[in-house]
C-alpha positions in Angstrom: 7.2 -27.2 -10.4 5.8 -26.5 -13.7 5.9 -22.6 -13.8 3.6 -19.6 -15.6 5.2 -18.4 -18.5 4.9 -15.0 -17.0 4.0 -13.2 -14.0 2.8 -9.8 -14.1 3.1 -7.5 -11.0 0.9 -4.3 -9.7 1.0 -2.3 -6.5 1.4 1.1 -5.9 4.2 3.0 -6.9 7.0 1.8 -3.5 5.3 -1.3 -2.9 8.5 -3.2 -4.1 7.1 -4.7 -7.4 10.9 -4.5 -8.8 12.2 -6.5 -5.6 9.8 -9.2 -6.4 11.2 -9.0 -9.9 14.5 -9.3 -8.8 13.6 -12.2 -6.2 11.6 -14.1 -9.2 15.3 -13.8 -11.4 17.2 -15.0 -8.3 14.7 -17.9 -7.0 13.5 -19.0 -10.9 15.2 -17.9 -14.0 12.3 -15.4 -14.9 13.7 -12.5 -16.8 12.5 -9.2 -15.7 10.8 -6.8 -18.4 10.5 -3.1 -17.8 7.1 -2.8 -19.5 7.4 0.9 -19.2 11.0 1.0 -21.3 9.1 2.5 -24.1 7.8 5.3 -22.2 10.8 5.6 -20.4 13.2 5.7 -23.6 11.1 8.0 -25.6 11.1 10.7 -22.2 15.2 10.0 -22.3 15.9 9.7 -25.3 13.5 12.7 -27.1 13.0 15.1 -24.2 16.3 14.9 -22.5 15.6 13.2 -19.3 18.2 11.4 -17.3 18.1 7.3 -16.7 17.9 8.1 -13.7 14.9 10.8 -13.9 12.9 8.2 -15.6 13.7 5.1 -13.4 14.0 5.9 -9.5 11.5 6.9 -7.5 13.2 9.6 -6.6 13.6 10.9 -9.8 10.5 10.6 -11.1 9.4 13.1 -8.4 12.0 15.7 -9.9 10.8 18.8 -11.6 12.2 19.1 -14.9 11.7 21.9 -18.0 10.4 21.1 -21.4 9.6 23.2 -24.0 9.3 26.2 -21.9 6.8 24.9 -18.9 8.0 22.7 -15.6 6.4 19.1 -15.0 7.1 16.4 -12.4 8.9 13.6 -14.7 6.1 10.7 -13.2 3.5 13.0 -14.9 5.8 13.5 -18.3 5.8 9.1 -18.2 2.2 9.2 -17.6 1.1 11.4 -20.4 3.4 9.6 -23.0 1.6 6.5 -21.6 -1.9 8.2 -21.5 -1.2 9.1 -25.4 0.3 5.7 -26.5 -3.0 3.8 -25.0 -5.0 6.6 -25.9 -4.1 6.2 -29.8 -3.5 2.5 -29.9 -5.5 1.2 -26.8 -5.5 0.2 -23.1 -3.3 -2.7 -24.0 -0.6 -1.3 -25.7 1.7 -1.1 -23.3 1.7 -4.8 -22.1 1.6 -5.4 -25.6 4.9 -3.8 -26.6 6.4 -5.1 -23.7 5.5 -8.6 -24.9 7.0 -8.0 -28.1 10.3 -6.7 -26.7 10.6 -9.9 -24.3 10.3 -11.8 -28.4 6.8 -13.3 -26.6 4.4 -12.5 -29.3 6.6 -14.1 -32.2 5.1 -17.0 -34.1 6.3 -20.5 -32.3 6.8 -22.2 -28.4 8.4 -19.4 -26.2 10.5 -21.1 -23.3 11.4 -18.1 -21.2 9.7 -17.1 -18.2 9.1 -13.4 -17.8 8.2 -11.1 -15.4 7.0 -7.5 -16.0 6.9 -5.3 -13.0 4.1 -2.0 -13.7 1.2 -3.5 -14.4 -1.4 -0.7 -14.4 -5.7 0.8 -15.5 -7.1 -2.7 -16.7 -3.6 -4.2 -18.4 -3.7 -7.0 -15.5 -6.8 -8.8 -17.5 -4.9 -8.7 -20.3 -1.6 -10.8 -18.9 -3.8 -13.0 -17.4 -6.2 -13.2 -20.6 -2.8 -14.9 -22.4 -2.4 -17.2 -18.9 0.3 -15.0 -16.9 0.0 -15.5 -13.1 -1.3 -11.6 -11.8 -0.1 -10.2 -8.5 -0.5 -7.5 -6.3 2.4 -6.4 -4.3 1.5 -5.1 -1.2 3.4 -2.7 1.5 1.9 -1.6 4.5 2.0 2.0 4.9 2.2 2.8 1.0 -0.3 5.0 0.2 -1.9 4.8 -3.5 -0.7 7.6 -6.0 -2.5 10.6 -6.8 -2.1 9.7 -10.6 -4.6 7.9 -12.1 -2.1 6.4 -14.5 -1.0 4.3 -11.7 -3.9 3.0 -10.5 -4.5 -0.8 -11.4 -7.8 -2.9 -11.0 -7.0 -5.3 -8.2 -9.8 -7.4 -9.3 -7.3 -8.9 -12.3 -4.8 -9.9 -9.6 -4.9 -13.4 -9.1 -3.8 -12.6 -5.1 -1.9 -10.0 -2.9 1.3 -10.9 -2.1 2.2 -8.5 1.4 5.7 -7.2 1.3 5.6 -6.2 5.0 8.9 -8.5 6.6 12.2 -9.4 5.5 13.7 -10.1 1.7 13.2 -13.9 2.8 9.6 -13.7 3.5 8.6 -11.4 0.5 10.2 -14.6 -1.5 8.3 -17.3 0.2 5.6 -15.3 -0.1 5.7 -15.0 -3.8 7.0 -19.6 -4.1 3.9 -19.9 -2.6 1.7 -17.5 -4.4 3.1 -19.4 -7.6 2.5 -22.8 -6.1 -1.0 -21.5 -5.6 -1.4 -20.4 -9.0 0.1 -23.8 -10.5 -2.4 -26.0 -8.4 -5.2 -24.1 -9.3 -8.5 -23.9 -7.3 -9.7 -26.4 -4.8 
């Protein structure tokens, strides 16, 4: 099967967008890119957050102090984000997380990728550069309350439901890529 260089994955926060990261690693070789390390390292690394605070659900919902005032850490990685696109554009993020996977250097790249936040409009730009876009889907998983995880379903190529077993969510996602690769009827 002749595979997209990349596939870029949205869903609401829960929805298991880093299982199907890990299930595209184990099924195809793609390497999985935390497209929000940036945001991640700069709310570790310059305002004392743990690697856990900015990485697990759970502690992204923690209540942390900086400078003197209490925020939920998902809303700390969502202003850093909100400033980073607001000063450099909506498609920084996915832009910097192409340059850390070495994609946006001059010759053929032979990796496959996957990068696992996709969020706001950032899906038109993966699939502007030919990545395959899909929604991960849970039943029960209620969107955030934070519009800097919303994502515009429209730039998903398909839904893939994550609603059965680790098995299924895989041959859900084979056949969502064989889909992709054949291209419309």
């Amino acid at each position: 099967m002749n595979l997209p260089p990349f596939i870029a994955l949205c869903g609401h926060p829960k929805a298991g967008k880093s299982t199907a990261q890990r299930i595209l690693h184990d099924a195809l070789g793609y390497v999985p890119v935390d497209d929000g390390r940036p945001l991640r390292n700069m709310a570790r690394d310059y305002l004392g957050l743990t690697e856990h605070q900015v990485t697990t659900q759970e502690g992204k919902a923690e209540t942390v102090e900086i400078n003197g005032k209490p925020w939920v850490v998902r809303d700390v990685l969502g202003e850093i984000g909100n400033a980073f696109e607001e000063k450099f554009g909506g498609d920084v993020i996915p832009l910097m997380a192409m340059h850390a996977a070495g994609m946006m250097k001059d010759g053929p790249n032979k990796g496959l990728y996957s990068f696992g936040s996709v969020r706001r409009q950032q899906g038109w730009f993966y699939r502007a550069r030919g990545g395959l876009v899909l929604e991960i889907r849970r039943v029960g998983v209620e969107p955030s309350p934070y519009a800097f995880d919303r994502f515009d379903q429209m730039a998903a190529h398909g839904v893939v439901r994550n609603d059965g077993t680790l098995d299924d969510l895989e041959e859900r996602l084979l056949a969502a890529i064989r889909g992709f690769m054949k291209g419309p009827d």
